[in-house]
C-alpha positions in Angstrom: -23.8 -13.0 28.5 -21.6 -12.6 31.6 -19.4 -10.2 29.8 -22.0 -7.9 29.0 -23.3 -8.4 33.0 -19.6 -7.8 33.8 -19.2 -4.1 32.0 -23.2 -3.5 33.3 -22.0 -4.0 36.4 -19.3 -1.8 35.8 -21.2 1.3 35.1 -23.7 -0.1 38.2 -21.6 1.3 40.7 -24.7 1.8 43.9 -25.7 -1.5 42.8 -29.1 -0.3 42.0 -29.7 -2.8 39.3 -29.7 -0.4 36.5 -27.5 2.5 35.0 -27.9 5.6 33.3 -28.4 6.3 30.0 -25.9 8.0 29.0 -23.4 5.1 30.0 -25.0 3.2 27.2 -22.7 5.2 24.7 -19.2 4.4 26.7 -20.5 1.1 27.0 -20.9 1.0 22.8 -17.5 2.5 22.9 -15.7 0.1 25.2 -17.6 -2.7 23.2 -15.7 -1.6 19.8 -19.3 -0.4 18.7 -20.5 3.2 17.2 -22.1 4.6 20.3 -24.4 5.8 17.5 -26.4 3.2 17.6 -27.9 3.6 21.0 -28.6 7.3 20.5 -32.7 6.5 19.2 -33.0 3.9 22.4 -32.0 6.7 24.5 -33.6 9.3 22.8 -37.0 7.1 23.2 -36.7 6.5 26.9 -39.0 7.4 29.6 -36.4 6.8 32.1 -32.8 7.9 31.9 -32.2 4.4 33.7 -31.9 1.4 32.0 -32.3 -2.1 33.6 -30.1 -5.2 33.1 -32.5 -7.3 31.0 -33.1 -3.6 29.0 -29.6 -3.5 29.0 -29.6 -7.2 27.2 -32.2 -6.7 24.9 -30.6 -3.5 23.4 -27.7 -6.1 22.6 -29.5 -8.1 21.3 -31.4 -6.3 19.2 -28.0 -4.5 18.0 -26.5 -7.9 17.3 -29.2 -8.8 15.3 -29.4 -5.7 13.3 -28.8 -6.4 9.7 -25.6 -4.1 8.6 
């Protein structure tokens, strides 16, 4: 969990407490992952900022997608 807080925080350069969007697919990038497979989360946004515990909850869900 703090790794993923440490590359959040990365990306959370104001210090705002969320980032954008888009990040989400350097973040899948940097995480060896096929940014792919944030593209419908983003797509189905109302935001283009995402909170930490969104943030977490997208991992989670990813992680616990069945391949």
């Amino acid at each position: 969990m703090q790794n993923l807080r440490d590359i959040f925080d990365l990306f959370d350069k104001q210090q705002t407490g969320s980032i954008n969007a888009k990040d989400l697919e350097t973040i899948m990038g940097s995480l060896q992952r096929d940014p792919a497979e944030v593209r419908d989360f983003i797509d189905n946004l109302q935001s283009d900022l995402i909170t930490f515990d969104e943030f977490i909850s997208l991992m989670q869900m990813i992680e616990n997608r069945i391949v």
